[in-house]
C-alpha positions as CSV (number, residue, x, y, z in Angstrom):
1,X,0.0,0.0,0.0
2,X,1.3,3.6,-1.1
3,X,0.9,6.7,0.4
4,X,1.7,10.2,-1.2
5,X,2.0,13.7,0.6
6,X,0.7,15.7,-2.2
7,X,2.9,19.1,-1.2
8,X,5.1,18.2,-3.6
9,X,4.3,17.9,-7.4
10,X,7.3,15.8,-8.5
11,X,6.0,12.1,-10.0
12,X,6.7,9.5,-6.9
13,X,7.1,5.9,-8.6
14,X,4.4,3.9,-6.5
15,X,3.7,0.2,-6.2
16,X,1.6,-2.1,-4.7
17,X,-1.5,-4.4,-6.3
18,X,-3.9,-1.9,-6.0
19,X,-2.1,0.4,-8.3
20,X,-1.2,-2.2,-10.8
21,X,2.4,-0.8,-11.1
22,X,4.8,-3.3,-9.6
23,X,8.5,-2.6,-9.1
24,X,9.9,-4.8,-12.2
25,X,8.1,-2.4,-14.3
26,X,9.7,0.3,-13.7
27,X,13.2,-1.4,-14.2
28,X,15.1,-0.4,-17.1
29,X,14.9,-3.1,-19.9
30,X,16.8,-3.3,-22.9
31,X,13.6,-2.6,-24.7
32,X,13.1,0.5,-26.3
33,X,9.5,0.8,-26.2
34,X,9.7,0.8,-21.8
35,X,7.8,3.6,-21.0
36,X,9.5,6.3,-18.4
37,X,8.2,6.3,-14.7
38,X,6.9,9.4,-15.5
39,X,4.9,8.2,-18.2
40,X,3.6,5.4,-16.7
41,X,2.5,7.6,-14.0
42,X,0.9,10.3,-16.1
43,X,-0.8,7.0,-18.1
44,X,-2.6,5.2,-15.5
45,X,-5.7,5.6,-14.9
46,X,-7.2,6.0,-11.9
47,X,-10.3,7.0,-9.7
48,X,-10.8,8.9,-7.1
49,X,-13.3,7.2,-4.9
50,X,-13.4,8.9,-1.4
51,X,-12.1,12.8,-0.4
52,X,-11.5,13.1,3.6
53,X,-11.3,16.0,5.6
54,X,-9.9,15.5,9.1
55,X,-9.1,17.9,11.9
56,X,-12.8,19.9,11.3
57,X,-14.6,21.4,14.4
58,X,-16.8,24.2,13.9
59,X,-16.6,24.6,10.0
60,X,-19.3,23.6,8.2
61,X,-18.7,20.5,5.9
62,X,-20.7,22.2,3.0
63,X,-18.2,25.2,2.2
64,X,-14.9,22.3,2.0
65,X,-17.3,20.7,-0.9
66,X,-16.8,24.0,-3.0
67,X,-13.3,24.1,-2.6
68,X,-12.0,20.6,-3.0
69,X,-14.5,19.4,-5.5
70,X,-12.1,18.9,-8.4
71,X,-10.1,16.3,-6.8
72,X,-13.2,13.8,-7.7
73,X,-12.3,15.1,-11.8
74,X,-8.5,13.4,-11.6
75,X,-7.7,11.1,-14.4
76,X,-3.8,9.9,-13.7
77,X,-2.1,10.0,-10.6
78,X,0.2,13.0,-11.5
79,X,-3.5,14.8,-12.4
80,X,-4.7,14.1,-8.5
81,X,-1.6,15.4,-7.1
82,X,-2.2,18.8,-8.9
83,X,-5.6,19.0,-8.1
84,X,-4.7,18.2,-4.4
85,X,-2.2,20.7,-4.6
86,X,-4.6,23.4,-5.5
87,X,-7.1,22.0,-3.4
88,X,-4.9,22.8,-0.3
89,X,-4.0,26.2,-1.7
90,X,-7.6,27.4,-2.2
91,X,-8.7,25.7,1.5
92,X,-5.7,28.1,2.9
93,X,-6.7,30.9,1.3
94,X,-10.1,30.7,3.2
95,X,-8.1,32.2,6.2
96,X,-9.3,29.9,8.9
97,X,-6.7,27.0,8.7
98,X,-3.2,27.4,10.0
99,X,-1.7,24.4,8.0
100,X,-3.2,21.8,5.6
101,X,-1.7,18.7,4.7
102,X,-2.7,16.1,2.2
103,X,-2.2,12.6,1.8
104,X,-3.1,10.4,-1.2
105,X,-3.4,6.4,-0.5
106,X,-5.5,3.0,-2.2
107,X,-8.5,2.6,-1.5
108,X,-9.2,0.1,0.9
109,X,-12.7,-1.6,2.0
110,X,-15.9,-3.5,0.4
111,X,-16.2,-1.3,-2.4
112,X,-12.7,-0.3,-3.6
113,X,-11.7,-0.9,-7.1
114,X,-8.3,-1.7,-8.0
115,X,-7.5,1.5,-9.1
116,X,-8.9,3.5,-6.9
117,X,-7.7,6.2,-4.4
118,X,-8.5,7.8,-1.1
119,X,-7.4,11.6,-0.5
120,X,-7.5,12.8,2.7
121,X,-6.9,16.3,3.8
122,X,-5.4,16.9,7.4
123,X,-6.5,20.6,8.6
124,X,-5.7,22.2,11.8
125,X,-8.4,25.3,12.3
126,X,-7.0,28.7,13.8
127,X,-8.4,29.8,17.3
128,X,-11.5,31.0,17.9
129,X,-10.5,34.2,18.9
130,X,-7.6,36.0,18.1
131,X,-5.8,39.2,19.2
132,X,-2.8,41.9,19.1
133,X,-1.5,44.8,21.0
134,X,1.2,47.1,19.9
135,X,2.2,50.9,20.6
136,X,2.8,53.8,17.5
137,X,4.7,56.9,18.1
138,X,4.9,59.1,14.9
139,X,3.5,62.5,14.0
140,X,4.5,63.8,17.7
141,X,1.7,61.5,19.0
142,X,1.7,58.2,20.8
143,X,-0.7,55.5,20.3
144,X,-1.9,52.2,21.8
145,X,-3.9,49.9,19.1
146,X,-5.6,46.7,20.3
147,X,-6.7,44.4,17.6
148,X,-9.6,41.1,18.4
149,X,-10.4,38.7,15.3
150,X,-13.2,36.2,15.5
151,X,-12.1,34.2,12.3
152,X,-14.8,31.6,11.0
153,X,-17.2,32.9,13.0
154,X,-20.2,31.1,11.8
155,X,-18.3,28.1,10.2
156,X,-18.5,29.4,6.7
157,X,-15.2,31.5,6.7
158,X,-17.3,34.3,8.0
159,X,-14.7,36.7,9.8
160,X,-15.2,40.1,12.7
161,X,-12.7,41.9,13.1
162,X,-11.9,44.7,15.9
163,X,-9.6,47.5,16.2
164,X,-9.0,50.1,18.9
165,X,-6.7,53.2,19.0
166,X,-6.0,54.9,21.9
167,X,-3.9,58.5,21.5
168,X,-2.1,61.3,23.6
169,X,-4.9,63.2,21.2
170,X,-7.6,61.0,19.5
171,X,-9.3,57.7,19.7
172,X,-10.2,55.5,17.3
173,X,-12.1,52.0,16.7
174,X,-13.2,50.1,13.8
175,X,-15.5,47.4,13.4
176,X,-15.6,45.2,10.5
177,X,-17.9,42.1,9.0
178,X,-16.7,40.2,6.3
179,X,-18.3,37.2,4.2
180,X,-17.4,35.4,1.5
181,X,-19.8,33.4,-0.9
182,X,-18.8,29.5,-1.0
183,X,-17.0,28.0,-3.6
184,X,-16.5,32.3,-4.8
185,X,-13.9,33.6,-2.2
186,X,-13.4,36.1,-4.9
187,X,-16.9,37.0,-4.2
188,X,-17.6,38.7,-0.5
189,X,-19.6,41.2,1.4
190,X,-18.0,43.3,3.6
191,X,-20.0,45.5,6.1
192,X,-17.7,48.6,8.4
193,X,-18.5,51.3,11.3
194,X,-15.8,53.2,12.4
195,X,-14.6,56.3,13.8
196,X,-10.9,57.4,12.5
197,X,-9.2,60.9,13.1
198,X,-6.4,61.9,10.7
199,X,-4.2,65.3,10.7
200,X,-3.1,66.7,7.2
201,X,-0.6,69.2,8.4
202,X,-0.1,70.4,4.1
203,X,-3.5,71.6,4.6
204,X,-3.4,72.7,8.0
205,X,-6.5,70.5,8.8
206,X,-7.6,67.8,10.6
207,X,-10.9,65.8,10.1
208,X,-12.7,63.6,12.4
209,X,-15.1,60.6,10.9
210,X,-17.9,58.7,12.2
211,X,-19.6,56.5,9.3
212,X,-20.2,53.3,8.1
213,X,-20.0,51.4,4.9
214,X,-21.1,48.3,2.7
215,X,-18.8,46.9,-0.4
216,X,-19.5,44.2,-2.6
217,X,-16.5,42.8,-4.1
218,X,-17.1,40.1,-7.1
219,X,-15.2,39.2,-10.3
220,X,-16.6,39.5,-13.7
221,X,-14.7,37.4,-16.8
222,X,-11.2,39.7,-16.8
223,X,-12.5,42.2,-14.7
224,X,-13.0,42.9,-11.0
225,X,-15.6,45.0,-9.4
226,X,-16.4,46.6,-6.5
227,X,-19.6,48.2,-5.6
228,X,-19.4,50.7,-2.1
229,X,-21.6,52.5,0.0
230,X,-20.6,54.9,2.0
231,X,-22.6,56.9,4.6
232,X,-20.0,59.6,6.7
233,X,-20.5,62.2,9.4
234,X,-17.3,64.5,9.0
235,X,-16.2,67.3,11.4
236,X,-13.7,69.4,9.9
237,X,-11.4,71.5,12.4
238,X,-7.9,73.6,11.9
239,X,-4.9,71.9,13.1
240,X,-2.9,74.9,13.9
241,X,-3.8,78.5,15.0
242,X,-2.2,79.7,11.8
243,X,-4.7,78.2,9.9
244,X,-5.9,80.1,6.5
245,X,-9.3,81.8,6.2
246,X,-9.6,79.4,3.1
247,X,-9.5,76.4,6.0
248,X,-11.4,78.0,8.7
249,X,-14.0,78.8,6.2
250,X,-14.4,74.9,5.7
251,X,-14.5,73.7,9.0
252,X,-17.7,72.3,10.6
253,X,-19.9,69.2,10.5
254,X,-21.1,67.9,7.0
255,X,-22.9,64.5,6.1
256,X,-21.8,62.5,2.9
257,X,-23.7,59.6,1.4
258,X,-22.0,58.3,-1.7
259,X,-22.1,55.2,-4.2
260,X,-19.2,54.1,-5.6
261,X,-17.9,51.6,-8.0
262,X,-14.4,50.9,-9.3
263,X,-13.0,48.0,-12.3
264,X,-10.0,46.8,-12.4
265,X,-8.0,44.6,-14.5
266,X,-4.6,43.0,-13.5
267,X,-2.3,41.1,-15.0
268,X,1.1,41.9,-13.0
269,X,3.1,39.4,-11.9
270,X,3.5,41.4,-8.7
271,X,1.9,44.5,-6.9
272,X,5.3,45.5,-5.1
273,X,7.9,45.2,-7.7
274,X,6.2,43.8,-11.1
275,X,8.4,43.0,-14.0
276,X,5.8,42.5,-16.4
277,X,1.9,42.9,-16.6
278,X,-0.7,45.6,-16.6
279,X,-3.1,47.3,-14.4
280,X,-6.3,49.6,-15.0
281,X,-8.2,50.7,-12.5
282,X,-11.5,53.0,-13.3
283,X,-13.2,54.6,-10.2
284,X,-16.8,56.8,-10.1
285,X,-18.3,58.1,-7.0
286,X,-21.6,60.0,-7.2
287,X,-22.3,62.2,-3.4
288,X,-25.4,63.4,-2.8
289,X,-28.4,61.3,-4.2
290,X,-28.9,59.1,-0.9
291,X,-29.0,61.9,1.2
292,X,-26.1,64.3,2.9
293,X,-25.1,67.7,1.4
294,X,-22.4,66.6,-0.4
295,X,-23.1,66.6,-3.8
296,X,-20.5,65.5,-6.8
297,X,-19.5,63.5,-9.3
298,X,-15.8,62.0,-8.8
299,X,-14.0,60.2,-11.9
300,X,-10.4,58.9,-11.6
301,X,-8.3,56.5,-13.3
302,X,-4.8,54.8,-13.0
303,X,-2.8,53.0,-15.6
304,X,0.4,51.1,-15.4
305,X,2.6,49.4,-17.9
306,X,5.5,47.0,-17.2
307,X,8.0,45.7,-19.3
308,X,10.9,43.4,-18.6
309,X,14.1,44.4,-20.5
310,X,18.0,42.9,-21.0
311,X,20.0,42.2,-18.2
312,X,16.9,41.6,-15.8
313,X,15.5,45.6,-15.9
314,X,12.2,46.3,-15.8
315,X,11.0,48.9,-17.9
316,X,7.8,50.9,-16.2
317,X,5.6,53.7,-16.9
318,X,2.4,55.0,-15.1
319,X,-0.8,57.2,-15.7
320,X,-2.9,58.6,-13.6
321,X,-6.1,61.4,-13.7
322,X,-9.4,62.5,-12.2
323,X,-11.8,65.3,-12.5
324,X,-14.4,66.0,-9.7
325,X,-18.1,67.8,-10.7
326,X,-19.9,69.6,-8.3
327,X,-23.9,68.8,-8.4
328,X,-26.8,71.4,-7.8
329,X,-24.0,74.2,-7.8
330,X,-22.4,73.6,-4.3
331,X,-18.7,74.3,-3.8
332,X,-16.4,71.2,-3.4
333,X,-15.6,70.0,0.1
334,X,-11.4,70.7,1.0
335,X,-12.3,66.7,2.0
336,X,-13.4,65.8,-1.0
337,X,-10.7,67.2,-3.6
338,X,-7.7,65.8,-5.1
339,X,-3.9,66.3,-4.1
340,X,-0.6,66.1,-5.5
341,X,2.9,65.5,-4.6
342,X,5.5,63.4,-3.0
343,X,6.7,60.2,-3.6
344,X,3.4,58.2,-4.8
345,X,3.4,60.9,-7.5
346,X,5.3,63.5,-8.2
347,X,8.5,62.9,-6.3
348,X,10.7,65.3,-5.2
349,X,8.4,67.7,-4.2
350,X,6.4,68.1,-0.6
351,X,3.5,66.0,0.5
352,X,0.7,66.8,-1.6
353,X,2.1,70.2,-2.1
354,X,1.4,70.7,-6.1
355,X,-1.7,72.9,-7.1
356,X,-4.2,75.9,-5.7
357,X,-2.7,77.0,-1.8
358,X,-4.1,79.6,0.6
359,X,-1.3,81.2,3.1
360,X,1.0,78.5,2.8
361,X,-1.5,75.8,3.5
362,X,-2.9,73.2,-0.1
363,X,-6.6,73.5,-0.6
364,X,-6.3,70.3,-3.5
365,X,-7.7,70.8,-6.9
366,X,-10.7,69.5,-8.9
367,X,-8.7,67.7,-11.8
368,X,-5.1,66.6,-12.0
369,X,-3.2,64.5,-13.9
370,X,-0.1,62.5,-13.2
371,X,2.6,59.9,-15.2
372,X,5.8,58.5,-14.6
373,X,8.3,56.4,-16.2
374,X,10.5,54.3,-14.2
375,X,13.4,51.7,-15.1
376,X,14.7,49.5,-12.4
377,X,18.1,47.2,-12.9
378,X,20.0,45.2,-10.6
379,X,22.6,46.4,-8.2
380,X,25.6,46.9,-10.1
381,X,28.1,44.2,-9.9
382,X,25.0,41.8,-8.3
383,X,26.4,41.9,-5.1
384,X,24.2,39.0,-2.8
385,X,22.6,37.3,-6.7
386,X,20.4,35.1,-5.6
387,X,19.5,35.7,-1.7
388,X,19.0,38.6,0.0
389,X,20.8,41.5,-3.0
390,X,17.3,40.3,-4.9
391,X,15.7,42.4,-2.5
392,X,17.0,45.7,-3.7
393,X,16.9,47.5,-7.5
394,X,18.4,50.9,-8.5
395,X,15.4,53.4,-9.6
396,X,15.9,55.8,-12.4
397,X,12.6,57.8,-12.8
398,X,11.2,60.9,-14.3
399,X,7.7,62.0,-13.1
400,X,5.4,64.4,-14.4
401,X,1.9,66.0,-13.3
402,X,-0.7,69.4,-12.3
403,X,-3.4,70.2,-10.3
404,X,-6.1,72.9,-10.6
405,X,-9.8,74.0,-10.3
406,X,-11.7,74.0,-13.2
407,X,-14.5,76.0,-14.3
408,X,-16.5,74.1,-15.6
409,X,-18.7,76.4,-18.1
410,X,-15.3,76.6,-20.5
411,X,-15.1,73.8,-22.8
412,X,-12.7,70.9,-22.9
413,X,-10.1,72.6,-24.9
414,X,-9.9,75.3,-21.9
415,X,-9.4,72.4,-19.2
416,X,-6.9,70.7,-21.3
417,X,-4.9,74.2,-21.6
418,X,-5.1,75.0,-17.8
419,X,-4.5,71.1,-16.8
420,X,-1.2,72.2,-19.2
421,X,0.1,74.9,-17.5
422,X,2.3,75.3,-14.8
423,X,3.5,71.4,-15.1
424,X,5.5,70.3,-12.4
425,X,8.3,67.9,-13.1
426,X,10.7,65.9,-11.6
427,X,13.6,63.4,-12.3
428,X,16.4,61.5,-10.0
429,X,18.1,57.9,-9.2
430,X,18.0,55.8,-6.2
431,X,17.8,52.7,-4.5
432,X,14.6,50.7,-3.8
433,X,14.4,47.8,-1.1
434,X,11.6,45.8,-1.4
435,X,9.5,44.6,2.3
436,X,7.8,41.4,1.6
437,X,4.8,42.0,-0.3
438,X,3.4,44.8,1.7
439,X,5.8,47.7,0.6
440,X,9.0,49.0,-0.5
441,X,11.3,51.3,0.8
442,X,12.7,54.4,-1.4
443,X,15.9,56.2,-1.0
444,X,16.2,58.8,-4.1
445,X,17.9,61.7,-5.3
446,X,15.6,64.1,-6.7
447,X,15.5,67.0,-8.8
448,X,12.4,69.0,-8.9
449,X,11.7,71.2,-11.7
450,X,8.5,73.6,-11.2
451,X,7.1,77.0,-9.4
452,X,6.4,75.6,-6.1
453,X,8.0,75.1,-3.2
454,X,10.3,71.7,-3.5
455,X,12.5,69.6,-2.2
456,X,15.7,68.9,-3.9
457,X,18.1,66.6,-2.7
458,X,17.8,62.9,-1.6
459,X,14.6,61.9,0.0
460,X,13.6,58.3,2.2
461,X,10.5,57.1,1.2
462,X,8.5,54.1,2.4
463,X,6.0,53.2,-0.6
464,X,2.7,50.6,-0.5
């Protein structure tokens, strides 16, 4: 009797009656017709008759069926090891296993054939209840978060989530649902509240919200979608005394309710440091018909080419726009607006310090557009090929972009002229280190070329 641990994909010669392989057969012969182990693997056919799952306590037997189901379709031995193999990969991916194992053996018992096979998957389920403390200290504040997970809540991969933040100046808690569809990971429902505080000192403003939020993720042929919304009470307050009349003007309580929906299409090989692949992203937002007294109509777009080139560059350029249309003739929320500038645009320059300012603080602009052409290569010389120098790549980089208001009784010629003017430019080389798949870490040289305020000279960046 042969049993296979189906992590690895590589063809095991197995023997035994059940099988029908036996060991003489996979001797060489002088015969030149003997068919490869390999072969006589990929050849025999077989059945699976039984799929096991051992190790389950509360999940529900129902949402495994989904996920393991094309086991049962193997043909060959070397076709149920695959299918096993992605099997465990898509039962991981549900979140509320800490390992899977599998293990493929003959079928014993009153009804077994004599090719058939049991595969049983050994799962170990995560805790019922998990949790994390840590402290922050940036931005001249210190912070104390406490995180609680309830993973598989229900049995169905269902999963709460809990975060508190306790500051020297604000507090601030989240509480989140999530819920996949069986057998469609790709397809969930997530459901938020929260209450999150955040200081823009560019602006000179900080804003306070209390909301809550429903998003319907789901995947559509090439194409993924997401479908948001959004229903916000926002206090707007100045950060500084030095505040502009421009920001105290905005400051107050205001009420947004807003539908969103954003498609995307993906075909990098990696989010962090992609060599080749594509990525569009198309996102709308219309404020104001489901209540509040924000009122708009937000369009923005990102595009971004990758190439690989000789000697294991990668050749990389990006695009990225928006325009936002105030509905019913309201002004445009400071909240609300686009910004521009620093080093997840227009490098070089200060955080989002590119376009319309009032006393030294940004007010953000009502269309902008943004590109960039990038080329990474390997560290000269190649210094740690193979391990840990893979981490890092030198960046040479030239980026390009504006922001403005618009008024929006001149035609499109008149917007493209203004969206011209005043261009803010950059170029520079550095070194980029890249942190697992999370983020990467910039250190640059730039050399800003514009009207505003800049910053030339090197600059650290941390990038996600």
């Amino acid at each position: 009797m042969g049993t296979v641990h189906a992590k690895s994909l590589d063809p095991l010669p197995m023997h035994g009656r059940d099988l029908g392989v036996h060991p003489d057969d996979l001797m060489e012969t002088p015969e030149p017709e003997q068919e490869s182990k390999q072969e006589v693997l990929e050849n025999k056919d077989v059945v699976v008759q039984h799929v096991n799952i051992q190790g389950l306590g509360r999940t529900k037997e129902d949402l495994l069926g989904y996920e393991i189901s094309d086991v049962f379709h193997a043909k060959n031995l070397i076709d149920v090891m695959k299918k096993a193999h992605v099997a465990r990969q898509r039962l991981l991916r549900l979140g509320i296993f800490k390992d899977v194992e599998v293990l493929i053996d003959t079928s014993e018992g009153a009804d077994a054939l004599p090719n058939g096979l049991d595969v049983t998957f050994e799962v170990t389920e995560v805790k019922r209840l998990t949790g994390s403390y840590n402290t922050m200290v940036g931005n001249n504040e210190g912070s104390m978060v406490l995180g609680l997970k309830l993973p598989n809540m229900f049995g169905r991969a269902e999963k709460l989530t809990f975060q508190f933040s306790y500051g020297t100046k604000e507090t601030s808690y989240g509480l989140s649902f999530f819920k996949p569809q069986p057998g469609h990971f790709e397809r969930n429902l997530t459901l938020n509240m929260y209450k999150v505080t955040g200081q823009f000192p560019w602006s000179s403003l900080k804003e306070t919200d209390r909301g809550m939020s429903a998003e319907l993720n789901f995947p559509l042929g090439m194409t993924n979608h997401t479908l948001k919304w959004e229903g916000v009470w926002r206090e707007l307050g100045c950060l500084a005394r030095s505040a502009s009349f421009a920001v105290r003007e905005e400051s107050g309580h205001s009420l947004k309710s807003a539908l969103s929906h954003t498609v995307s299409i993906d075909s990098r090989n990696s989010a962090i440091f992609p060599s080749r692949g594509a990525l569009l992203r198309i996102n709308q937002e219309l404020a104001g018909y489901t209540g509040g007294d924000a009122s708009f109509l937000k369009e923005d777009f990102e595009l971004q080419l990758n190439r690989r080139l000789f000697w294991d560059s990668v050749l990389s350029a990006s695009l990225w726009g928006g325009m936002l249309y105030p509905i019913g003739g309201q002004p445009t929320c400071i909240a609300d607006r686009f910004y521009l500038g620093g080093p997840t645009s227009v490098r070089g320059f200060g955080m989002y310090s590119i376009g319309p300012q009032s006393e030294g603080d940004y007010l953000g602009g009502e269309a902008y557009w943004a590109g960039g052409l990038h080329l990474y290569t390997p560290l000269p010389f190649r210094p740690g090929k193979g391990g840990f120098g893979d981490l890092f790549r030198t960046h040479f980089f030239l980026n390009a972009g504006n922001l403005c208001n618009l008024n929006y009784g001149e035609g499109p010629r008149a917007h493209l002229q203004k969206l011209a003017e005043c261009i803010r430019w950059s170029y520079g080389a550095g070194i980029v280190l890249r942190l697992g798949n999370i983020a990467r870490l910039e250190l640059n040289y730039c050399v800003p070329m514009g009207v505003q305020r800049a910053q030339t000279g090197a600059t650290l960046n941390l990038v996600y």
